[in-house]
C-alpha angles and dihedrals in degrees: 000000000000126000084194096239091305100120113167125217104246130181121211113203109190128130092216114090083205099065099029088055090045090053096046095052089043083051102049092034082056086047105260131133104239124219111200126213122163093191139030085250099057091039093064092056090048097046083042095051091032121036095212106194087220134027132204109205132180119219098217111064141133126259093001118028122216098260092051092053087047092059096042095053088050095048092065118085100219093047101040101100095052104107111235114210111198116217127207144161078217111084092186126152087235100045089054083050105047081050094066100036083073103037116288124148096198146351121234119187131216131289101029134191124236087239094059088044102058087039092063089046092051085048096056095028100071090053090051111055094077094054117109 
């Protein structure tokens, strides 16, 4: 499966080494350059430095949880059309909710296969290689 030399830069916010390693080797095996935050806090200054055209962000995190960095990220106006997709081991109705009330684009749940990762890339990435 070829991305025809179109990788996207895509940052991965999750507190657990385990799924932060697992998404990084799905992403550069599908042909994207990976950013790596293990907390919201963290996640700002990297979207900030770095200016990924998809994030990956958990939902249960210290210090800054990942709705609150969600809605941080949206709220500014140079990062707001970057699609957010929430990650959690939960697969509730409210949890998918309470994710786009504060700007997510889609809700992946853990684990998750290689196959449902790059998915979710090839769907965001179309509508953002036309963005800057």
């Amino acid at each position: 499966m070829s991305t025809n030399g179109t990788g996207y830069k895509v940052l991965v916010v999750d507190d657990s080494n385990t799924i932060r390693r697992s998404a990084e080797i799905f992403l550069k095996q599908g042909g994207h350059e990976v950013l790596l935050a293990e907390d919201g806090f963290d996640a700002l200054s990297k979207v900030n430095d770095h200016k990924p055209d998809l994030i990956f962000c958990d939902i249960l995190m210290p210090r800054l949880d990942g709705y609150q960095t969600c809605a941080i990220i949206k709220r500014n106006s140079h990062f707001s059309s970057v699609p957010v997709v929430m990650l959690s081991s939960k697969d509730g109705v409210f949890d998918k909710a309470r994710g786009r009330m504060v700007g997510s684009q889609q809700y992946l749940t853990k684990p998750f296969t290689k196959d449902q990762l790059l998915q979710a890339v090839e769907q965001f990435g179309v509508a953002q290689s036309e963005t800057l």
